[in-house]
MARLUM-805502 format. One record per residue: x negated, y, z of N, C-alpha, C in turn. Coordinates in Angstrom, 1 decimal, m for minus. Atoms other than C-alpha are relative to their C-alpha. Layout:
// residues N
REC   n.c1   n.c2   n.c3  ca.c1  ca.c2  ca.c3   c.c1   c.c2   c.c3
REC      X      Y      Z      X      Y      Z      X      Y      Z
...
END
This chain:
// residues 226
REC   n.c1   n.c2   n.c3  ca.c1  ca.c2  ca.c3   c.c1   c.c2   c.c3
REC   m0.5   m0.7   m1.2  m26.4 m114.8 m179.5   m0.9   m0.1    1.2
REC    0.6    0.2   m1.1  m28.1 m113.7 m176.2    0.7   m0.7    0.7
REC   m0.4    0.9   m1.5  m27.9 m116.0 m173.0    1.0    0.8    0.5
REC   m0.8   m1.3   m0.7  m26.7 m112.9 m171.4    0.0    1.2    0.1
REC   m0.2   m1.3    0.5  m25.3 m109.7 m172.1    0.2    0.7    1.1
REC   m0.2   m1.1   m1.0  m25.6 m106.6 m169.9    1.4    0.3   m0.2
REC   m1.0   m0.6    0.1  m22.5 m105.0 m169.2    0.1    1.2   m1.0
REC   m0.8   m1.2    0.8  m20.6 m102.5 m171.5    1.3    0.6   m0.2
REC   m1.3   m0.4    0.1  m17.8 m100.2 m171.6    1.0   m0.6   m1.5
REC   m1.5    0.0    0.7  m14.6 m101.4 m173.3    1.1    0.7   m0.9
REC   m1.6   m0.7    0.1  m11.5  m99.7 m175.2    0.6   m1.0    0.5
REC   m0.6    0.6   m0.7   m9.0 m101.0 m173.7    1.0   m1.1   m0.5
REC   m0.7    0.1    1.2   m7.1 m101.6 m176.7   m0.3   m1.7   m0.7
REC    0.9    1.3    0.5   m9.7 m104.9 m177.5    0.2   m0.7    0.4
REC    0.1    1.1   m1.6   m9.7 m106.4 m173.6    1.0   m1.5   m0.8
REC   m0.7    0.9    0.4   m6.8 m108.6 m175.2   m0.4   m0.8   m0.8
REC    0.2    1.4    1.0   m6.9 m110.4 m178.3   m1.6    0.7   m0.6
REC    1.6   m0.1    1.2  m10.4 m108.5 m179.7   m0.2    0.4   m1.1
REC   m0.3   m1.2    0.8   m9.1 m106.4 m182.2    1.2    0.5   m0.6
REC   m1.5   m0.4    0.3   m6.9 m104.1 m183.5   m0.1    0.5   m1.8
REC   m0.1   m0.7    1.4   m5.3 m103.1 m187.1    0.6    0.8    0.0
REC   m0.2   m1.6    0.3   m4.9  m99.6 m188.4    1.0    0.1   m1.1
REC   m0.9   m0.5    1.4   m2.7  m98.1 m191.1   m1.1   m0.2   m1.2
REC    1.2   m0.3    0.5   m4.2  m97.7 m194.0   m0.3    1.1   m0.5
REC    0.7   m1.2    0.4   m6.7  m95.5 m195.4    1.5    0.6   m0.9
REC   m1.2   m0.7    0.8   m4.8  m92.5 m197.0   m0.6    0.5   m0.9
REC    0.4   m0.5    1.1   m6.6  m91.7 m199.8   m0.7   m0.6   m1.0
REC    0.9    0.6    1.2   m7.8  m92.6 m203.4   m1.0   m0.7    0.3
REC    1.6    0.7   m0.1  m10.8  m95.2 m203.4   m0.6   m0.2   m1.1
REC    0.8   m0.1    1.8  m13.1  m94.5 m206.7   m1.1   m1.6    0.1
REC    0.9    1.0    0.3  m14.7  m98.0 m207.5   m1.6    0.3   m0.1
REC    1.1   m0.9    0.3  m17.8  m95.2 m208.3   m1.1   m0.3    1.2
REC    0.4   m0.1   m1.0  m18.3  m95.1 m204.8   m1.0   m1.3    0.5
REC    0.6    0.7   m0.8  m19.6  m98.5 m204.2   m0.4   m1.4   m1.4
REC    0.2    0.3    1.1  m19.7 m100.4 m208.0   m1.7    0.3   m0.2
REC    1.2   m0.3    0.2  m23.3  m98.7 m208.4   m0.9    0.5    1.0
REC    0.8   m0.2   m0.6  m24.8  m99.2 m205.5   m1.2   m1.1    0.0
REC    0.7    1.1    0.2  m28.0 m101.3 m204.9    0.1   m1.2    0.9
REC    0.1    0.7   m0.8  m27.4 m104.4 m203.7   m1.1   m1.7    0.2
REC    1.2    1.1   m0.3  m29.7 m106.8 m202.1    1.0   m1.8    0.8
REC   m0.2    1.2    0.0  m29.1 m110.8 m202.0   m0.1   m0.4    1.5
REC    0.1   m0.1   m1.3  m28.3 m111.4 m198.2    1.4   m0.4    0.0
REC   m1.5    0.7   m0.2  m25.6 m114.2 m197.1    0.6    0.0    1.6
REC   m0.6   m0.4   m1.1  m23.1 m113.7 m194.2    0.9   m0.2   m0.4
REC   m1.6    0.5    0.1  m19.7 m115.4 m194.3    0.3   m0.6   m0.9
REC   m0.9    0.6    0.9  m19.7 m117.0 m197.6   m1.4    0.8   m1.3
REC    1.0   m0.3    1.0  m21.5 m115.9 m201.4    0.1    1.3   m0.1
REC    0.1   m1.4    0.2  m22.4 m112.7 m200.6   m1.2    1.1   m0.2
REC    0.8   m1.3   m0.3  m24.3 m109.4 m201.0    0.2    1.3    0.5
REC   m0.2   m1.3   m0.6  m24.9 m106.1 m199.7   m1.0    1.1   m0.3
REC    0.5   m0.9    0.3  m25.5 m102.9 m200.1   m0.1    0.9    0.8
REC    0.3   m0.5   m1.6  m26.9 m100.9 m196.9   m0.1    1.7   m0.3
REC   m0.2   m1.8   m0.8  m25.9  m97.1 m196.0   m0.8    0.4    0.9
REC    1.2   m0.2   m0.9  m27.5  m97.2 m193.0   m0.4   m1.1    0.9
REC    1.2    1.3   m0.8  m30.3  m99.1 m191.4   m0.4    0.7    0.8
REC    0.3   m0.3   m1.2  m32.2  m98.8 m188.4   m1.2    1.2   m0.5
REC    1.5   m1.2    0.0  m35.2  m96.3 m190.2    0.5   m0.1   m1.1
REC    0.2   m0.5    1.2  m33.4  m95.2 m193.4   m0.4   m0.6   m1.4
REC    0.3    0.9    0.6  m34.7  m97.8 m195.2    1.1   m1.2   m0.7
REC   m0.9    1.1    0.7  m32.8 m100.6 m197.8   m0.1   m1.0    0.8
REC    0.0    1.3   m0.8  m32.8 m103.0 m195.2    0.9   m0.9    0.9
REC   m1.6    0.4   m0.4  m29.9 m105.3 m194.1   m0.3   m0.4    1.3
REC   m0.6    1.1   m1.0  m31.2 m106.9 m191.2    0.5    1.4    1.5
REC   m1.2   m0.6   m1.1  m29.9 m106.3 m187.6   m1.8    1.2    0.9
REC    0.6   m1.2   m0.8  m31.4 m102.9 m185.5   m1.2   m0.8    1.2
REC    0.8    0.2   m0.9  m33.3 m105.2 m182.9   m1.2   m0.8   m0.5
REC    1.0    0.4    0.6  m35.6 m106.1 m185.7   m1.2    0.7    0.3
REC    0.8   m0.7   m0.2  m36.9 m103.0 m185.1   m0.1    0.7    1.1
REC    0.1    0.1   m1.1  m36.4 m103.1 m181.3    0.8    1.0    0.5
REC   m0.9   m1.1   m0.2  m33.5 m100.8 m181.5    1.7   m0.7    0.5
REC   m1.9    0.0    0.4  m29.4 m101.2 m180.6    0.1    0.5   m1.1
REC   m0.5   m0.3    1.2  m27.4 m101.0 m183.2    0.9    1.3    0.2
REC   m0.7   m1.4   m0.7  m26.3  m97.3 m182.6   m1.1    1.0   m1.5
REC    0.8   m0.9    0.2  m27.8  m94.6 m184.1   m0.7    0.1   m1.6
REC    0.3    0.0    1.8  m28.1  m95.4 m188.3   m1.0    1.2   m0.6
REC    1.3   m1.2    0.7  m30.1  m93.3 m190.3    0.7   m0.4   m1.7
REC   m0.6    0.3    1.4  m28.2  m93.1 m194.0   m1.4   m0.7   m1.3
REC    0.7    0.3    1.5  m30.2  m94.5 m197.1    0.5    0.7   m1.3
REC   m0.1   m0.7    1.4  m30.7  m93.5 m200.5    1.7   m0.5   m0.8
REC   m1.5    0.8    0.6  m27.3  m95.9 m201.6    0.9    1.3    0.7
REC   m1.0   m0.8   m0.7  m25.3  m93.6 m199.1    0.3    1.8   m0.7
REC    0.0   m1.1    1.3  m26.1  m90.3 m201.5    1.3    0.1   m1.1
REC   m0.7    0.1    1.4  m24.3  m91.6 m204.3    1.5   m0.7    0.6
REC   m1.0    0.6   m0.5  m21.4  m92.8 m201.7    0.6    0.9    0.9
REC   m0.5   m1.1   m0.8  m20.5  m89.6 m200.2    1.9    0.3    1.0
REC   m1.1   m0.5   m0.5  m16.6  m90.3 m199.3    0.0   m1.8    0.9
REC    0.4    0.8   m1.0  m17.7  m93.6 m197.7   m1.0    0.0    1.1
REC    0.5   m0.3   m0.9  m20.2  m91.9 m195.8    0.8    1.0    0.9
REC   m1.0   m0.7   m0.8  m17.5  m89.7 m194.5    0.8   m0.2    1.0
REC   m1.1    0.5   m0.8  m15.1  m92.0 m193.6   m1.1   m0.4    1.0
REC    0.9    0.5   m1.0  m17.8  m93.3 m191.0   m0.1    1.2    0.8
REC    0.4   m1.7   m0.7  m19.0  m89.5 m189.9    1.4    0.2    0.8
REC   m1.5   m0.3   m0.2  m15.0  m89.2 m189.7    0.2   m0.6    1.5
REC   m0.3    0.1   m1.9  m14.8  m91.3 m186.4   m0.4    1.1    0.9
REC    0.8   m0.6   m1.1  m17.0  m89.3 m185.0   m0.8   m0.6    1.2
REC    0.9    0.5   m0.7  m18.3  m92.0 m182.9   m1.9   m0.7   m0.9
REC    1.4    0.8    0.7  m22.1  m93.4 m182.4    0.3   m1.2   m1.2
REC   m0.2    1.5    0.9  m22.6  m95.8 m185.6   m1.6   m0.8   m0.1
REC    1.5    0.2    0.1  m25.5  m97.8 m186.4    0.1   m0.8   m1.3
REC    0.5    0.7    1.7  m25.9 m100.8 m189.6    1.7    0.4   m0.1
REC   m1.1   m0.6    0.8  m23.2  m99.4 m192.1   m0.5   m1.0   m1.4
REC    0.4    0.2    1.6  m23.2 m101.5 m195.4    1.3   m0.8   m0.7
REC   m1.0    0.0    0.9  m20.9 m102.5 m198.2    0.0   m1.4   m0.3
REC    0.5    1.1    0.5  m20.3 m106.2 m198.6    0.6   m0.2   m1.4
REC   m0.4    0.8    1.4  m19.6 m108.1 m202.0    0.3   m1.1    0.3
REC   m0.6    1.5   m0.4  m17.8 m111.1 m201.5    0.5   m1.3   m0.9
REC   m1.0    0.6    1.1  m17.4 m113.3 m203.9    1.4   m1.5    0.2
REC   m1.1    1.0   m0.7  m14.0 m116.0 m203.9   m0.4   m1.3    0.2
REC    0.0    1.6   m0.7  m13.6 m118.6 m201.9    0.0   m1.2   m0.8
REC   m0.2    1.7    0.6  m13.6 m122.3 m203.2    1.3   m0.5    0.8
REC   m1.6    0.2   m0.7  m10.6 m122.9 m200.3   m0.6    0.6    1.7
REC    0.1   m0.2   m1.7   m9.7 m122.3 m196.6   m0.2   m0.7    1.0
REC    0.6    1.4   m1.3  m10.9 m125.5 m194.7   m1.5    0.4    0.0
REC    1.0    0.2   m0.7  m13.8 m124.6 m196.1   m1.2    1.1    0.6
REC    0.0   m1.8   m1.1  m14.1 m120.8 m194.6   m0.5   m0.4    1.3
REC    0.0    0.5   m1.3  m13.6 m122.3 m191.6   m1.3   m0.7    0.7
REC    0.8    1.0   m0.6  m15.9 m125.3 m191.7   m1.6    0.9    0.2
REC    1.2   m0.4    0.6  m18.8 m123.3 m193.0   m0.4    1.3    0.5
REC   m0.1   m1.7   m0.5  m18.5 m119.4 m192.6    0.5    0.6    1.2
REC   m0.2   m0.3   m1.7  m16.8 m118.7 m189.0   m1.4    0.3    0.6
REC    1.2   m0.7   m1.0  m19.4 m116.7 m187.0    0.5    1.0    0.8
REC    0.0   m0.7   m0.9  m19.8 m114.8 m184.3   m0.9    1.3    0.0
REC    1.4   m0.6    0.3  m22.3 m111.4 m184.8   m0.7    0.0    1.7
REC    0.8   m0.2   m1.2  m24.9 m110.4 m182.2   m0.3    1.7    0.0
REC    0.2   m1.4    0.5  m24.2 m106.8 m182.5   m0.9    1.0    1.7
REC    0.2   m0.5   m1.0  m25.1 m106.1 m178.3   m1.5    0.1    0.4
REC    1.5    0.3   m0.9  m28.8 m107.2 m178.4   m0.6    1.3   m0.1
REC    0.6   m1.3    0.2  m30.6 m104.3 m177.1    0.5    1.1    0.3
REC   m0.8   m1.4   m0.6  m28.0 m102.3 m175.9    0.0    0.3    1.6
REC   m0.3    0.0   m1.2  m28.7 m100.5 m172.9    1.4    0.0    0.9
REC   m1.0    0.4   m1.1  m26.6 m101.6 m169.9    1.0    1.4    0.5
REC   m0.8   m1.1   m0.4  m23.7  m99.1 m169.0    0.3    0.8   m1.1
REC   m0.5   m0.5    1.2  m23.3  m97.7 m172.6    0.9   m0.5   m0.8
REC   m1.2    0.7    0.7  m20.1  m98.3 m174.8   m0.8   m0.8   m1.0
REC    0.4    1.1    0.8  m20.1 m101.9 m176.4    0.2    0.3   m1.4
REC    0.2   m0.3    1.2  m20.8 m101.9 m180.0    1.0   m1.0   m0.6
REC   m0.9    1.0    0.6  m18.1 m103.5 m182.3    0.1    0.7   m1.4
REC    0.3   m0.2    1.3  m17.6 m103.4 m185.9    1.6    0.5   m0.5
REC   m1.3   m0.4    1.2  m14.8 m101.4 m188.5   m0.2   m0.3   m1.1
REC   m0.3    0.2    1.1  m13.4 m102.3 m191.5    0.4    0.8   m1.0
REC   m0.4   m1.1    1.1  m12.5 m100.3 m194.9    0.0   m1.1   m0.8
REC   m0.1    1.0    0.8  m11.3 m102.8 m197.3    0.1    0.7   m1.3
REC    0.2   m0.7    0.9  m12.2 m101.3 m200.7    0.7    0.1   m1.4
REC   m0.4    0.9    0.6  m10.9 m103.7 m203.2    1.4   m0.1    0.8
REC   m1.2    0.5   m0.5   m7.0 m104.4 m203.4    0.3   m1.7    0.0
REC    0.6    1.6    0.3   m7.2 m108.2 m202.4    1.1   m0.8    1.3
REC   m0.9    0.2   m0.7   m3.7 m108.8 m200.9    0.0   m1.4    0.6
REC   m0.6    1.8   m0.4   m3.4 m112.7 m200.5   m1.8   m0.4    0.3
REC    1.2    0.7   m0.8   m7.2 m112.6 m199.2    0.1    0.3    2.0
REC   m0.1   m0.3   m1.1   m7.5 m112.3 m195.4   m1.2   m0.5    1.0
REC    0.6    0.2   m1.2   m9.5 m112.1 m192.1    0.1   m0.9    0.5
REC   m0.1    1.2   m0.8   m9.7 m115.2 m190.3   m0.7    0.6    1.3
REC    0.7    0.0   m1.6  m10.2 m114.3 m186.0    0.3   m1.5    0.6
REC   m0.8    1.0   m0.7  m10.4 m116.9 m184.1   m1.0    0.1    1.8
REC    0.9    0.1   m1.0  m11.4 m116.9 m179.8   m0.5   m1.7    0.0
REC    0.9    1.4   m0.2  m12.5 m120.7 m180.1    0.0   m0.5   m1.1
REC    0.2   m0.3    1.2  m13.9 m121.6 m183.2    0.6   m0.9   m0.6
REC   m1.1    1.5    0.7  m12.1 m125.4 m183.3    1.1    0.2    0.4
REC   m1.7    0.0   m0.6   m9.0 m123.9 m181.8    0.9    0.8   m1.1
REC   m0.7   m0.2    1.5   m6.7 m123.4 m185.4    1.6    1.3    1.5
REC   m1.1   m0.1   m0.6   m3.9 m122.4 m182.4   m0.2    1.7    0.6
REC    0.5   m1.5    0.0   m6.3 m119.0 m181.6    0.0    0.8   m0.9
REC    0.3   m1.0    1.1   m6.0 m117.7 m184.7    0.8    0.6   m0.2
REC   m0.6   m0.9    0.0   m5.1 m114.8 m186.0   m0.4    0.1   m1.5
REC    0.2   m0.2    1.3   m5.2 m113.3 m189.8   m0.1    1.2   m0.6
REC   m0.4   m1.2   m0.3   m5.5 m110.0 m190.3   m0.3    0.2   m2.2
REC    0.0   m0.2    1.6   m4.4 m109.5 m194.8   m1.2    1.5   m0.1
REC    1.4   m0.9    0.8   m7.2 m107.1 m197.0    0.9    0.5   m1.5
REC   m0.4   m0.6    1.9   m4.9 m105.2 m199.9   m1.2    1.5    0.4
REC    0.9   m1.5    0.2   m6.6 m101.9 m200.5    0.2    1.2    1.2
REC   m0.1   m0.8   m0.9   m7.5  m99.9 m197.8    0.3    0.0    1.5
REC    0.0    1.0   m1.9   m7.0 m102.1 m194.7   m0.7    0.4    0.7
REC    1.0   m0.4   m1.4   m8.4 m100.8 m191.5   m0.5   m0.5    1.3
REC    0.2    0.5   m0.9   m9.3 m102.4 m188.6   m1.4    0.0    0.8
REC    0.6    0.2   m0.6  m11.5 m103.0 m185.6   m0.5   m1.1    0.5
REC    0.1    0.8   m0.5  m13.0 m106.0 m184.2   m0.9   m0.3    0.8
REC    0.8    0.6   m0.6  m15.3 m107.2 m181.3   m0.6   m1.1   m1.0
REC    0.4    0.9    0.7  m17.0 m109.4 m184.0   m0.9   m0.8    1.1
REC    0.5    0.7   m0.8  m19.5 m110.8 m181.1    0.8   m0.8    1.1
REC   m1.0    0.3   m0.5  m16.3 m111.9 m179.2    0.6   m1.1   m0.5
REC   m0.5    1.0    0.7  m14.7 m113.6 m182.0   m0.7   m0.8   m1.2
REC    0.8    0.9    0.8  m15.7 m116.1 m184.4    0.9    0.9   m1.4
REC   m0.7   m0.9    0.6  m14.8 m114.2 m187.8   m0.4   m0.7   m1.7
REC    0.1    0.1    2.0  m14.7 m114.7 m192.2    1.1    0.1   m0.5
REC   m1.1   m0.4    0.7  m13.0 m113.7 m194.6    0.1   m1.4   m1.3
REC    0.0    0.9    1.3  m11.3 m116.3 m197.1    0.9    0.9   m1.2
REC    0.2   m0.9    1.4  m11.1 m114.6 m200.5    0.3   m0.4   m1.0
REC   m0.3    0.4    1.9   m9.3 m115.5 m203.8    0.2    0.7   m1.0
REC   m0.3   m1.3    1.5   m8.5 m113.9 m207.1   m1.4   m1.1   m0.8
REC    1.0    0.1    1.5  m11.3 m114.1 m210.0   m1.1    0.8    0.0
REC    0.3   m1.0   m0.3  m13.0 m111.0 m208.9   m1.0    0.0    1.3
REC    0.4   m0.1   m1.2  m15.7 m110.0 m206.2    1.3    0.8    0.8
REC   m0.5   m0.7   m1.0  m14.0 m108.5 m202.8   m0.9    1.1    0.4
REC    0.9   m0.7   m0.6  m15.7 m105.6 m201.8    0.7    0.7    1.4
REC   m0.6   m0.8   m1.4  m15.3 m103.5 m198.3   m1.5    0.0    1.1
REC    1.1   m1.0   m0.5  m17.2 m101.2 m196.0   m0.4   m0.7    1.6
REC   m0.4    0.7   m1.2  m18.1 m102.9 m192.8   m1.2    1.1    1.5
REC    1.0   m0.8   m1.2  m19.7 m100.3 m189.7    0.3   m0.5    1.4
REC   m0.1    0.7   m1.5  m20.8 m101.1 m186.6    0.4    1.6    1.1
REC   m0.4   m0.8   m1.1  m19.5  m98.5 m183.5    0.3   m0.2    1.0
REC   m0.1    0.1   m1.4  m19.9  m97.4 m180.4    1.4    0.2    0.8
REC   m0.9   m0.6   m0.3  m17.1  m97.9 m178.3    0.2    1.2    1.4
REC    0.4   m0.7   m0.6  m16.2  m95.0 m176.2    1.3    1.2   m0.6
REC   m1.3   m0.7    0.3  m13.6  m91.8 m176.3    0.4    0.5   m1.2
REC    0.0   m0.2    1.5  m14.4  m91.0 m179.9    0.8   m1.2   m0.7
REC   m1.1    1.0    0.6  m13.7  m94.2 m181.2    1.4   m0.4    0.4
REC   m1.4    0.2   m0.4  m10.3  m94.2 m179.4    0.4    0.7   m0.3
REC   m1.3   m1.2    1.2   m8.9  m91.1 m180.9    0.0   m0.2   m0.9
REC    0.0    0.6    1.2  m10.1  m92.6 m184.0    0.7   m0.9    0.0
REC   m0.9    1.3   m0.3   m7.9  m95.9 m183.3    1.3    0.9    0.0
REC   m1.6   m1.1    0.0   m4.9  m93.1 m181.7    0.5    0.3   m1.2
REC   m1.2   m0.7    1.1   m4.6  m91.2 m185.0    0.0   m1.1   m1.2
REC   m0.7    0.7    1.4   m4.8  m94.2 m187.6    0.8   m1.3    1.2
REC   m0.5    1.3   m0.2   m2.8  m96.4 m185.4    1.4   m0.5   m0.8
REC   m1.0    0.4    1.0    0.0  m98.5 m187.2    1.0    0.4    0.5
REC   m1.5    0.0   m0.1    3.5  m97.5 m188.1    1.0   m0.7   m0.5
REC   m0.8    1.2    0.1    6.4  m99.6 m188.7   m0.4   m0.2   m1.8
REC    0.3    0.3    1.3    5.6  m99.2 m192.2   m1.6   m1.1   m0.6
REC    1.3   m0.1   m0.3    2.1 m100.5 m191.8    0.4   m1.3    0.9
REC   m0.1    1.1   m0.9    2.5 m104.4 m190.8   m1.4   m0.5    0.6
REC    1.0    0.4   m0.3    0.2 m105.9 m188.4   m0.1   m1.1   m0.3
REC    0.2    1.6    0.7   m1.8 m109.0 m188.9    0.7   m1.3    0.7
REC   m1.0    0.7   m0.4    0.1 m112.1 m189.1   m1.2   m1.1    1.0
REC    0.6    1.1   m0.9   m0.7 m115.2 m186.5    1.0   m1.2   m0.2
REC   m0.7    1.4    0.2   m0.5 m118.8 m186.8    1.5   m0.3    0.9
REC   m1.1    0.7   m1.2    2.5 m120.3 m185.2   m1.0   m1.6    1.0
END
């Protein structure tokens, strides 16, 4: 994390708790889509890999846009994103700026103390973003139906009393300030987890995108500790 971050516009929607959950996706998810893509050995939250859509120059490359002295805005698809055409959509579909787009693999947890102890982070998605342009925050597409795995938010990373949980069955949507909050997912079953994770600019695109999938009574939001 930088010392200090320029200013950036807001949704409004975040200012609160720092993210929100969506309905879910409304349509089929082909395992096709993201089963044979290439993925490269690269850990973040726990035993994971990834398989990158878009990088900062088009290229298979996971790390973050200010490697190559860029914000994270502005993606450039990869060869993986070809053979992943309705997950390159759903992203186009906001219609807002995006920038690193990629597919994680998750494999399960061992338990939830030690999510916590170990994986909780915070990204650094702002370095490099000019000043007065909407803040960059990350969406979710949970790809995998992985009911009784879940999000872990928390605003202080030893405070169990901040937390929030936001469940992962198939198709789970959401937003989060991930630079805001400390964040991992803990993950069970027998099975990798997979799901889509893009970064976006926020700004009046991504709010109409938030407006039309927002949740309906059908459509529970994420639970919180007591």
């Amino acid at each position: 994390m930088t010392a200090v971050q320029p200013q950036h516009s807001m949704l409004p929607g975040l200012v609160d708790t720092g993210f929100i959950t969506l309905r879910p996706y409304g349509q089929a998810l082909d395992p096709a889509q993201w089963e044979g893509l290439t993925y490269l050995d690269w850990k973040s939250g726990g035993d994971t890999n990834f398989a990158v859509l878009a990088s900062a120059n088009g290229e298979d490359d996971p790390r973050g846009f200010w490697e190559h002295g860029l914000p994270d805005k502005d993606g450039v698809w990869t060869v993986n994103a070809q053979t992943a055409p309705v997950l390159r959509d759903w992203v186009t579909a906001v219609g807002a700026r995006y920038g690193r787009v990629r597919i994680i693999k998750l494999q399960p947890s061992t338990d939830s103390a030690s999510v916590i102890e170990r994986y909780l982070h915070q990204d650094d998605n702002n370095r490099l973003n000019p000043e007065g342009e909407g803040r960059v925050v990350r969406a979710w597409l949970n790809l995998t139906d992985n009911p009784d795995s879940y999000m872990i938010l928390r605003e202080d990373r030893d405070d169990p009393a901040t937390e929030h949980r936001i469940p992962l069955p198939m198709g789970a949507q959401f937003v989060v300030d991930t630079e805001r909050l400390w964040h991992a997912v803990y993950h069970v079953g027998d099975a990798p987890r997979y799901a889509m994770i893009a970064s976006f600019e926020c700004g009046p695109a991504l709010q109409d995108w938030i407006d039309a999938n927002a949740v309906t009574e059908a459509a529970p939001p994420a639970t919180q500790l007591a």
